[in-house]
FITI-457515 format. One record per atom (N, C-alpha, C): residue in one letter; x, y, z. Coordinates in pm, whole numbers, plus 32768, in hexadecimal, padded with zeros to 4 digits. Example, Ala and Ser with C-alpha at 12.3 -4.5 7.8 and 13.67 -1.06 7.14 Angstrom:
<atoms>
a85277DC7830Ca84CE7E3E830Ca85287EB6830Cs85057F1F82C4s85577F9682CAs850A80038313
</atoms>
This chain:
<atoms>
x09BB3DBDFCAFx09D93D34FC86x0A623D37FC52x0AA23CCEFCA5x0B223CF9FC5Fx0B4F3CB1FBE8x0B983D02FB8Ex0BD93CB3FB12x0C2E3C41FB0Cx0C413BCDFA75x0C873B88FA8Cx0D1F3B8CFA63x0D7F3B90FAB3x0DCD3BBBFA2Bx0E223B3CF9F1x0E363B8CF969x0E663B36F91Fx0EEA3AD2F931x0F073A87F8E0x0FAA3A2FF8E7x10193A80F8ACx10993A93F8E7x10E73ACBF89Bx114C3A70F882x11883A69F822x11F83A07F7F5x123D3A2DF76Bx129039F8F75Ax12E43A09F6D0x125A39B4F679x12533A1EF603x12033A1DF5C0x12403A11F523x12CE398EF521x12FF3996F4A5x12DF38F0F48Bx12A938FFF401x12963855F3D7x12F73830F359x12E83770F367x13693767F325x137E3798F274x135C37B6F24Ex134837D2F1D8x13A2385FF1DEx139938B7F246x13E03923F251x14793910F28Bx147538A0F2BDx150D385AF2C4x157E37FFF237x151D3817F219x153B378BF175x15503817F11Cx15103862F110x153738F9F0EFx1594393BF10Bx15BE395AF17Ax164A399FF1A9x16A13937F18Ex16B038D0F182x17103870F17Fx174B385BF108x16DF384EF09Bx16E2385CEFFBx17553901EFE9x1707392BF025x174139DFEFF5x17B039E9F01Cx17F8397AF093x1856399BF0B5x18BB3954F071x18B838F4F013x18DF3886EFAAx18F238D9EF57x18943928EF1Cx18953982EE9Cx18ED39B8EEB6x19183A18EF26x19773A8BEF7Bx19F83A43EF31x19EA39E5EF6Fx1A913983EF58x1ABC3963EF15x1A7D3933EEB2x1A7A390BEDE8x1A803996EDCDx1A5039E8EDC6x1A503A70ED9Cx1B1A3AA6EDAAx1B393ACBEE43x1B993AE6EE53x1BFC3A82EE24x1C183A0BEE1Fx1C7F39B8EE10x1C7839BDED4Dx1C1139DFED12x1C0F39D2EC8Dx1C473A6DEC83x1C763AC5ECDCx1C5F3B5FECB8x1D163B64ECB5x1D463AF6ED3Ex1DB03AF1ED4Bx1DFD3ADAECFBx1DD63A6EECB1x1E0739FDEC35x1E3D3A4CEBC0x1DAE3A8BEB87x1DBB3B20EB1Fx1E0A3B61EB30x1E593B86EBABx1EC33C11EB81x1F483BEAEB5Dx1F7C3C30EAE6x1FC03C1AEAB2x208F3C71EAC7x20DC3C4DEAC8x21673CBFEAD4x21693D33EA7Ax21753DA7EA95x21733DE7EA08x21AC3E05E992x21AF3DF2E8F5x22173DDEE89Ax227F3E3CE8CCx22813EB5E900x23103EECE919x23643EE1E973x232F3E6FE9BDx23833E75EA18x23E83DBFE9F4x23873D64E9B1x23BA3D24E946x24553D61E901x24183DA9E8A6x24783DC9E837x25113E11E89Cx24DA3E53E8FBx25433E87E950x25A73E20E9ABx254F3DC0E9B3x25B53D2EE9FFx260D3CEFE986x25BF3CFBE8E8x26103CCCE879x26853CEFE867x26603D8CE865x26E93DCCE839x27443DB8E8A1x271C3DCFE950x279B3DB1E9A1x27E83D54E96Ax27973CACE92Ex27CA3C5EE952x280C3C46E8D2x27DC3C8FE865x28693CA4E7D3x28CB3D05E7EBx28A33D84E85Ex294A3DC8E86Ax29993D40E8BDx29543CF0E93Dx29C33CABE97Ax29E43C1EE918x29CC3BEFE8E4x29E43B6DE880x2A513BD2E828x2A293C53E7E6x2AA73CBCE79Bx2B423CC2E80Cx2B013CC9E86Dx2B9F3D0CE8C1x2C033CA3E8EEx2B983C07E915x2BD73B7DE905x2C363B53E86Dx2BD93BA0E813x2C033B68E789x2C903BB5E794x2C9D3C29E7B7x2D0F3C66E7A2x2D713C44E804x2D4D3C52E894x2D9C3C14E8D4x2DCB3BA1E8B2x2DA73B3EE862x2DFE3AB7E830x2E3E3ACCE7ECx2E263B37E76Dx2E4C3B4CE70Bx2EFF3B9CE731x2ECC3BDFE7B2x2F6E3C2BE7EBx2FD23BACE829x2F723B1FE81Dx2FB73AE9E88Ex30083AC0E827x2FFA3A64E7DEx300B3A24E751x308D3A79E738x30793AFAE71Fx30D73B37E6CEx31383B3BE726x31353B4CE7B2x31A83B63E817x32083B05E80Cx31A23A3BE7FAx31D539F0E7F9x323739D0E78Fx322B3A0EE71Cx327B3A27E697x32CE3A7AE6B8x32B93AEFE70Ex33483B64E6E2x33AB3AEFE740x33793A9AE7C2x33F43A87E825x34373A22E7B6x340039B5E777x341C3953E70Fx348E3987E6CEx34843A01E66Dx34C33A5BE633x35353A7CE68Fx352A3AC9E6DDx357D3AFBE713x35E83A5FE760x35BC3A13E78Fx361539AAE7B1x365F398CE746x35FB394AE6B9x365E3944E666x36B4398FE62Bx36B43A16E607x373B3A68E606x37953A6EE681x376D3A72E708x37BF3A5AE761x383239BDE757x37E03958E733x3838391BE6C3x38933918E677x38533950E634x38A53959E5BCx393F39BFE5C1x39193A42E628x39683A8EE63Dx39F53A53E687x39D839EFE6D3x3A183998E72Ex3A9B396FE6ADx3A213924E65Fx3A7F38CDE60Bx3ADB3931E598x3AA83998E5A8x3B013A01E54Fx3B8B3A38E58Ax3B613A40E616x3BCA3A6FE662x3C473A00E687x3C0A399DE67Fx3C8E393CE6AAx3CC13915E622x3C6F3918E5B0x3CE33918E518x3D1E39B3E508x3D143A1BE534x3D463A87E559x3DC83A8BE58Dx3DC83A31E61Ex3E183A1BE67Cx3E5739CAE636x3E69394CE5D1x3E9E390EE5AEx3F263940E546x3EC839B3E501x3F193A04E49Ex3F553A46E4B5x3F373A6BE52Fx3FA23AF0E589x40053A9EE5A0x40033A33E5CEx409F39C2E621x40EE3981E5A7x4077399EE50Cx40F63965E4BAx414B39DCE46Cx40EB3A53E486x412A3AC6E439x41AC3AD1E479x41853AF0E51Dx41E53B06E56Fx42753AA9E55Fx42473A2AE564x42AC39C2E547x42FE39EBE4CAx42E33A11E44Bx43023A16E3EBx437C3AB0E3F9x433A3B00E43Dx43993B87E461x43FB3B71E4B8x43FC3B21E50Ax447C3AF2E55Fx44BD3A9FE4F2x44803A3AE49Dx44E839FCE44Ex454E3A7DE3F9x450D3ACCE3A4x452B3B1CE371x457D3B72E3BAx455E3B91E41Ex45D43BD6E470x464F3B87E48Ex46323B32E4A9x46AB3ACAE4A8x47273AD1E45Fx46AC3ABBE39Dx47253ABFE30Dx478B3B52E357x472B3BAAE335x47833C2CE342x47BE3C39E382x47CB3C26E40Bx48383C28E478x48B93BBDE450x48933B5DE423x48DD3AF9E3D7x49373B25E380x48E53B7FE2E4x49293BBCE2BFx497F3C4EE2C2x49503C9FE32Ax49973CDEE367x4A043CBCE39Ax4A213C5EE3E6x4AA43C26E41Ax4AEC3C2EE3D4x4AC63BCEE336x4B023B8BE2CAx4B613BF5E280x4AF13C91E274x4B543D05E231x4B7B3D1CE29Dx4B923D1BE331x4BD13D71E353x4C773D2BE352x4C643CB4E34Bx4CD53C71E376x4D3B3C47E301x4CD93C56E287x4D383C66E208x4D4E3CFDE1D7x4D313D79E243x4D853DE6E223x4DF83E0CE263x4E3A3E6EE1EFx4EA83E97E221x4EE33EBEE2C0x4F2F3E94E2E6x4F4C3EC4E3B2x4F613F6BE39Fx4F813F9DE344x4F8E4040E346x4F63406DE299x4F3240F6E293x4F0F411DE22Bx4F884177E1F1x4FB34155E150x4FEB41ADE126x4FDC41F3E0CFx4F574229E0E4x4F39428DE085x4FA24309E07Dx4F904350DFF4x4FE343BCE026x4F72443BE055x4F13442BE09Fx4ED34499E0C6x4EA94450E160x4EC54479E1C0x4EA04464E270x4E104451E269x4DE143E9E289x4D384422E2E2x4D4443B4E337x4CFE43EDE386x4CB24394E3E8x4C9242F0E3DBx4CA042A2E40Fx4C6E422CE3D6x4CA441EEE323x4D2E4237E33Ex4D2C4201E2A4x4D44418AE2A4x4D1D414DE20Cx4D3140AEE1FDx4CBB4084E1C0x4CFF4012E181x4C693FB1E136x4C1C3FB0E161x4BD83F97E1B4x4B6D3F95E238x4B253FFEE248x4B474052E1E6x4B0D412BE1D0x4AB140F1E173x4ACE408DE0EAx4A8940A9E0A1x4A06408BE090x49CC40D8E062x493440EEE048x490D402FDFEDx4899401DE014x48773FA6DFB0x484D3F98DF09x489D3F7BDEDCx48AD3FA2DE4Cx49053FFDDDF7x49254038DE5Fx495F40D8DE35x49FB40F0DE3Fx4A5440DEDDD0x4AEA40CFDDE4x4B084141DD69x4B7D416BDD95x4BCF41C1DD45x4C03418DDCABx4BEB419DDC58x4C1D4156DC07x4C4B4182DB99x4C9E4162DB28x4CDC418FDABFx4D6741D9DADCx4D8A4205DA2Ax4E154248DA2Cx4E0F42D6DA28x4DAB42EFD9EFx4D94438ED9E9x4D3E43BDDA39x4D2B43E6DA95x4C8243ECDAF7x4C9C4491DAF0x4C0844ABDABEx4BF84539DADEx4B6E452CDB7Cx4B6A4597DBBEx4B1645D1DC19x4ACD4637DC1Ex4A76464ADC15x49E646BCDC37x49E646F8DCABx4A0F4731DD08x49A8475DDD77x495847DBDD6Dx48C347C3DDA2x4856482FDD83x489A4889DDFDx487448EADE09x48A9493DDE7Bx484C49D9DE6Bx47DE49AFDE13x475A4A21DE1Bx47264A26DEB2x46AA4A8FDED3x46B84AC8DF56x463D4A70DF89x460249F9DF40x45A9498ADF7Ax45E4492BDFBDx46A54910DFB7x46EF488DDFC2x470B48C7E068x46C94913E0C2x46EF4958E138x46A948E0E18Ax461B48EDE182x45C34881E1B2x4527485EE15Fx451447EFE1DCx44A04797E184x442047E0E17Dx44114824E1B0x439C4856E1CDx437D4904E17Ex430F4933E12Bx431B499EE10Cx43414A17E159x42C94A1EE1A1x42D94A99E20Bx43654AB9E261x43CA4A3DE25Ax44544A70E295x44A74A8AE22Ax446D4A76E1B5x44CB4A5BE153x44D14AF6E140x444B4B2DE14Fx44364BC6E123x44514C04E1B6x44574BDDE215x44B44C2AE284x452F4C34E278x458C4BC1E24Ax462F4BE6E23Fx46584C36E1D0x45E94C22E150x45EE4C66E0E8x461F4CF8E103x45AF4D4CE166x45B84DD6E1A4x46304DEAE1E2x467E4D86E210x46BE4D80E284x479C4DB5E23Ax47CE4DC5E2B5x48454DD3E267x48854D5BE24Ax49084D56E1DDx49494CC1E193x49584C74E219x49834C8EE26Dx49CB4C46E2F5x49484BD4E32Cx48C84C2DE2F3x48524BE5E359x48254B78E2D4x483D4B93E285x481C4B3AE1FAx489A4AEBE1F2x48E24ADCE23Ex49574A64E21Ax49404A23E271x48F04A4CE2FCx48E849EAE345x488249B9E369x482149B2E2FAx47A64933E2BDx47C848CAE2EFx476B4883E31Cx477947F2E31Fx479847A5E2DDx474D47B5E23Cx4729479EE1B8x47B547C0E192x47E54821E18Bx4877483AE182x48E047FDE18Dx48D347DDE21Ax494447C8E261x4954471DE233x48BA46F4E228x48E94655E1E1x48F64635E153x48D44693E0F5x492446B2E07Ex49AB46A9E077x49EE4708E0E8x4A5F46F7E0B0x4A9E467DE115x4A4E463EE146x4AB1457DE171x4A8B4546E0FAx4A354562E0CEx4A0044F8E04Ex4A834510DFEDx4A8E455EDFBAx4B0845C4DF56x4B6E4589DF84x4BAD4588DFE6x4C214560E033x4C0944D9E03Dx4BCF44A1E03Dx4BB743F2E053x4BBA43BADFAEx4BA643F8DF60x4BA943E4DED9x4C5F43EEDECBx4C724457DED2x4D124474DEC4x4D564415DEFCx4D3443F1DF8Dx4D9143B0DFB8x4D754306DF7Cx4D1D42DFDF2Dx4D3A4252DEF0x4D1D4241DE5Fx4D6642DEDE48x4DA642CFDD9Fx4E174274DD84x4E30420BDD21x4EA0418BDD3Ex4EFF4203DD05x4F8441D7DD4Dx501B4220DD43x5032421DDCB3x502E41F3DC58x504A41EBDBDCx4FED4230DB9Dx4F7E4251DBD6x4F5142BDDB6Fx4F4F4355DB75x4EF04394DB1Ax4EFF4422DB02x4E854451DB44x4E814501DB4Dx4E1444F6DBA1x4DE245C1DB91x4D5645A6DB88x4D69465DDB48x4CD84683DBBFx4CDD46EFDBDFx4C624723DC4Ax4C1C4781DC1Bx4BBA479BDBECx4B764800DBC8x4B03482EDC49x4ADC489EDC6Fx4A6648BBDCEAx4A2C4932DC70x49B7490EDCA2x4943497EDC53x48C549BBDC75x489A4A23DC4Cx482A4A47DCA9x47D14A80DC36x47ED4B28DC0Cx47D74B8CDB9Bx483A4B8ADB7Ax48984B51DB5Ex49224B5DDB0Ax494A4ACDDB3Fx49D04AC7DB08x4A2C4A41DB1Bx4AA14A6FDB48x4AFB4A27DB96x4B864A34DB99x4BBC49E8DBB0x4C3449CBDB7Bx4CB6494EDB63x4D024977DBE4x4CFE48D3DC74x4D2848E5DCBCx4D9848B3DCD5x4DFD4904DD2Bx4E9A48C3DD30x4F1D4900DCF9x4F8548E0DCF6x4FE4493EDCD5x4FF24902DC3Fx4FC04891DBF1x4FD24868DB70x4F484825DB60x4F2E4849DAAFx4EAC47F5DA8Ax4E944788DA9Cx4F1A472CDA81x4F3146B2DA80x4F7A46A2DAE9x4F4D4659DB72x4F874613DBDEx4FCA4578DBD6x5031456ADBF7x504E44E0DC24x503B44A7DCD5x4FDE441BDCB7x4FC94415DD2Ax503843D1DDAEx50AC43B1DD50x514C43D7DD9Cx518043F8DDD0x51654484DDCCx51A144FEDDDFx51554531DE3Ex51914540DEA6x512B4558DF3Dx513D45FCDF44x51814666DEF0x518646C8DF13x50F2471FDEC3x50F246C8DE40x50B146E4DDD8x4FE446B7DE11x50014651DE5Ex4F9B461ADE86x4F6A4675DEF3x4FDF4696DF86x4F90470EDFD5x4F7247ACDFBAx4F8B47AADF21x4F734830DF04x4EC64826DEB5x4EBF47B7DE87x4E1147A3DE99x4DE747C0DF00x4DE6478ADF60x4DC04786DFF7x4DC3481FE02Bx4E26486FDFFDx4E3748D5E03Ex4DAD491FDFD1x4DC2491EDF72x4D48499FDF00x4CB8493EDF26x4C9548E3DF67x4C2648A9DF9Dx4BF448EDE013x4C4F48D1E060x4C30492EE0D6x4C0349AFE0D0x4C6249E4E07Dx4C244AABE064x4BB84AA4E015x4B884A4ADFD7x4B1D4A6BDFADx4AAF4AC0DFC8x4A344AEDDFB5x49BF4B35E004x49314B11DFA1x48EB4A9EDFE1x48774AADDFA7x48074B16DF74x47CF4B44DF1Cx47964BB5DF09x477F4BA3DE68x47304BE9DE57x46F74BFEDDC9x46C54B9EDDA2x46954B7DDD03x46274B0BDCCAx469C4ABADCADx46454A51DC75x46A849F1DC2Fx466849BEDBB1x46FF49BFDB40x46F349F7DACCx474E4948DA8Cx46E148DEDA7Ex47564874DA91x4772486CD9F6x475148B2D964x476048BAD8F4x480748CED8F9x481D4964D939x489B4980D916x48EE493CD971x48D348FBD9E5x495548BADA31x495F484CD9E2x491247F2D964x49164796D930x498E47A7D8C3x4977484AD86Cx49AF4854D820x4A404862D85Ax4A4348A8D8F0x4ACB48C7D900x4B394840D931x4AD347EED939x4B51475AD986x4B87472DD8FFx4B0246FBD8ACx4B3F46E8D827x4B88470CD7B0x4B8E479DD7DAx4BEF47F6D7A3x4C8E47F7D7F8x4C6047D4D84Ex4CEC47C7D88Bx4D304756D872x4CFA46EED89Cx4D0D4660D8B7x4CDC4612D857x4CF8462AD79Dx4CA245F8D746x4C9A453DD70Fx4D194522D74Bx4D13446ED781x4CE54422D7C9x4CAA448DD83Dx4C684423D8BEx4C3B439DD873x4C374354D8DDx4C0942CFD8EAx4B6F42CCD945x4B8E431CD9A3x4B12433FDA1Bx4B0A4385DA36x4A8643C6DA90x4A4B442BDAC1x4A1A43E7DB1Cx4A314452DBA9x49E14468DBFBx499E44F1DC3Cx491D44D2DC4Ex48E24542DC93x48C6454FDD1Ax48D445FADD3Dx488A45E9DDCDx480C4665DDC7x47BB4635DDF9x473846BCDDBFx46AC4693DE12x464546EEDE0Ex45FC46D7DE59x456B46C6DE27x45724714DD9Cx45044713DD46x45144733DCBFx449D4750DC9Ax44B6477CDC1Bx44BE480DDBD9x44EC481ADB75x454F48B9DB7Fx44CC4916DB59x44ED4989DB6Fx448B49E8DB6Ex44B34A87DB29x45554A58DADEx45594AC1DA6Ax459A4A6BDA03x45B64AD6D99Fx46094A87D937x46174AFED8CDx46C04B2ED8F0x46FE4BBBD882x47294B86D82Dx47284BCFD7C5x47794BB8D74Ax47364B4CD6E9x46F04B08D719x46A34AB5D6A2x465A4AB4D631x46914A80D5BDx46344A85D52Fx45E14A02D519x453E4A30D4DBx453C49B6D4D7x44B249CBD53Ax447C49E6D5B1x443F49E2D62Fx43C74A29D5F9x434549D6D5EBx42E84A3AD5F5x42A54A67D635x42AF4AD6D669x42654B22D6BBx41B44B35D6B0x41734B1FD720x40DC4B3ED74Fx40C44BCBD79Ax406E4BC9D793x40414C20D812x40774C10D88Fx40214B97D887x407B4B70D927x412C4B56D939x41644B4AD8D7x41D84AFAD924x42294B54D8C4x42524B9AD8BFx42DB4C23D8B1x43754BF3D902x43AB4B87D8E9x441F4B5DD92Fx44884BF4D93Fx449C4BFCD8ABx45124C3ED83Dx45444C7ED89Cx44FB4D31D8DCx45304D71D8EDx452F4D2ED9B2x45214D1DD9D3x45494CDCDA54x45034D55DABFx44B94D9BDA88x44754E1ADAE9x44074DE7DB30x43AE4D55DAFFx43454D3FDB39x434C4D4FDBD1x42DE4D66DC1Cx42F24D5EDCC0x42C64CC5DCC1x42554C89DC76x422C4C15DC8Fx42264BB8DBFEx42334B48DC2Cx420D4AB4DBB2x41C64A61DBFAx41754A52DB95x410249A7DBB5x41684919DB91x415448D9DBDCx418B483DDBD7x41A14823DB43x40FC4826DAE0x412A480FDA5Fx41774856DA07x41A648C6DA31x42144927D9D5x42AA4901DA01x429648D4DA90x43144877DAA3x4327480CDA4Dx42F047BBDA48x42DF4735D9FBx42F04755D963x42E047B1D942x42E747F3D89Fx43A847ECD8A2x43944849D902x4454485ED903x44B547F5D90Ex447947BAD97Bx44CD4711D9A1x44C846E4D923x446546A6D8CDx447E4654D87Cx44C546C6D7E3x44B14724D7DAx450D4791D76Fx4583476DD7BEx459F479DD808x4636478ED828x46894707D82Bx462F46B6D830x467045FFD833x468145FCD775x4626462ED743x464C45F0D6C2x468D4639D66Fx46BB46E7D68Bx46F04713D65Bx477C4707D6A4x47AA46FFD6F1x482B472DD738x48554688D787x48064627D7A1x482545F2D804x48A7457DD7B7x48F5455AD7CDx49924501D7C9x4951445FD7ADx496E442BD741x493B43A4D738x49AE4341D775x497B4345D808x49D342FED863x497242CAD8D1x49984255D924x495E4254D977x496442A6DA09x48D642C8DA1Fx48C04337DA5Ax488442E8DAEDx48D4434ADB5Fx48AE4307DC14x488643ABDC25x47E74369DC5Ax47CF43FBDCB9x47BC43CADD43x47D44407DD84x47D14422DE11x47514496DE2Bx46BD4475DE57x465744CEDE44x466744DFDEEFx46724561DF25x46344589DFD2x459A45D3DFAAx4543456EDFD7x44B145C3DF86x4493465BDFA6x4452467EDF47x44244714DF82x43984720DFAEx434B473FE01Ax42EF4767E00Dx42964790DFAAx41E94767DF88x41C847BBDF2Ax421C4790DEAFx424746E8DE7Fx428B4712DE0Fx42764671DDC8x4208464ADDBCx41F045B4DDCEx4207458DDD51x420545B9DCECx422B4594DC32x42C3456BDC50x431C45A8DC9Bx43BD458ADC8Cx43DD4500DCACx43B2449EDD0Fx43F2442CDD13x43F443E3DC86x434E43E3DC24x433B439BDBF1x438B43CCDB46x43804434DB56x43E34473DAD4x44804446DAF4x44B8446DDB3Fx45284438DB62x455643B3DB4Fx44EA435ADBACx44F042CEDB8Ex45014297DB1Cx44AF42D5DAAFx44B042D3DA19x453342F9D9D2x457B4366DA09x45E54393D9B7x46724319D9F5x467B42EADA80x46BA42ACDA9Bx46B64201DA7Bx464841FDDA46x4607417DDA1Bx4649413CD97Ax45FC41B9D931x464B419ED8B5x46CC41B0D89Ex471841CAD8E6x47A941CED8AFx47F34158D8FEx47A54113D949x47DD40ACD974x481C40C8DA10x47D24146DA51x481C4187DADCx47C54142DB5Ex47E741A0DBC5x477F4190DC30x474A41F3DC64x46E34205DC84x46C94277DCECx467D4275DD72x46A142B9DDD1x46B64279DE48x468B42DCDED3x463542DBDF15x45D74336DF87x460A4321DFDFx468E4302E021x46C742CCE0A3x467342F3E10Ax467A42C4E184x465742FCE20Ex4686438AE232x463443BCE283x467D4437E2B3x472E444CE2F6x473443B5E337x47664392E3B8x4810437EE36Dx47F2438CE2BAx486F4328E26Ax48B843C0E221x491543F8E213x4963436FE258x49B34388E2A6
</atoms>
């Protein structure tokens, strides 16, 4: 007998559909609420913070450079400014200085003319030089009086200006020490003195170094007498620079000679650096004038002597020095100046070039 067989079919009812459907709702609420929940994590937070306070820092500074740039150019324009305006009142002062030195050159050329054209057409001195005539003389500086005595230094510093040659000709024989530079314009100076002693007066030469000597064939010269006058000239020439200079006793010896002068003039280069025969001088350690053996003196043992010798020996007359500086000898203008000052004289640094 045969069997019946059964029905086959999907064997799902709805209740098992309303079920999967539900579950699959839950699925979805589930995940979308799971999604919702997750959160960034604080460190990675705090790590976007800080980027974003170093870059807000590097903005801050970068403005902060801009700012300041914008100030230095500010700055800098305005001294560029200002420099402008400095330079053209600069320029202004330069065109009036300038102006003012052409005027000034002007006077002088002006008055240059003026002496030349109110001097003599020929010179009659009784001593020859070069260029003689009014127009020689130095500014300020004239021959003057009835009695004129003269100084010339002729120690072994009056060779030249400078030490180290002074102590080369020193070594050297008389011939190479007469023909100093320093020398050789000593004796125009000497000779330029002589030659505008006025004819009516008297006239005495003393040269000194470590001793003194009375130059000429008489103590007392007339400046008249042209034979009497080139025999100065001649004991000038032979002279020979060398040894110290001792200006105490050439003081005593003019004024012992010549005890009327009216004037003095000097020719010298510094200040003296012995002094024989003197009472009266007190001696240091350092500064031993007397016996004249020292090899060396300090400036201030000079200055001891200069002013001993001005107040013991020096002629209350007015006194002309003629200073050729010495090297190394910077106290002498202003002592000098002083001794030529008070007696009512001049003293006087000419150019190299004079005369």
């Amino acid at each position: 007998m045969l069997k019946r067989r059964g029905e086959q079919g999907l064997n799902l009812s709805f209740l098992d559909v309303m079920a999967c459907g539900l579950g699959a709702v839950l699925m979805i609420l589930i995940v979308i609420k799971f999604q919702a929940s997750i959160s960034v994590p604080s460190t990675e937070i705090e790590r976007l913070q800080q980027r974003l306070a170093a870059t807000e820092e590097q903005a801050s500074a970068l403005q902060q450079e801009l700012d300041e740039g914008a100030q230095a150019l500010a700055a800098v324009q305005a001294q560029n400014s200002d420099n402008d305006e400095r330079v053209a009142a600069l320029k202004l002062m330069q065109q009036a200085a300038r102006q003012a030195l052409q005027n000034q050159q002007a006077v002088v050329a002006q008055l240059q003319q003026s002496v030349a054209a109110a001097a003599p057409k020929q010179a009659d001195d009784p001593i020859e030089l070069k260029g003689g005539g009014e127009e020689n003389y130095l500014l300020g500086l004239k021959v003057e009086g009835q009695r004129i005595g003269i100084l010339i230094d002729h120690s072994a510093s009056m060779t030249d200006e400078q030490l180290i040659k002074v102590i080369r000709r020193k070594l050297g024989p008389a011939q190479q020490k007469q023909q100093g530079p320093k020398w050789q314009r000593t004796k125009r100076v000497a000779k330029w003195l002589l030659a505008r002693v006025p004819k009516q007066s008297q006239v005495s030469v003393v040269a000194f170094n470590s001793g003194a000597q009375v130059l000429g064939n008489r103590a007392i010269n007339s400046a008249k007498v042209e034979a009497s006058m080139q025999s100065l000239v001649k004991d000038i020439d032979a002279l020979v620079p060398e040894n110290g200079t001792d200006l105490y006793t050439a003081l005593n010896t003019i004024k012992s000679t010549f005890a009327d002068m009216d004037a003095l003039y000097i020719i010298t280069d510094g200040l003296p650096t012995m002094m024989s025969g003197a009472q009266g001088f007190r001696e240091t350690k350092n500064c031993q004038p007397l016996t004249g053996n020292m090899k060396t003196i300090d400036g201030d043992c000079r200055a001891r002597i200069h002013q001993f010798s001005i107040a013991q020996a020096a002629p209350k007359v007015p006194t002309h020095i003629v200073l050729l500086p010495l090297e190394g000898d910077p106290l002498a203008p202003a002592l000098y100046w002083n001794w030529a000052n008070n007696t009512g004289g001049l003293m006087i640094a000419p150019a190299r070039s004079w005369p």
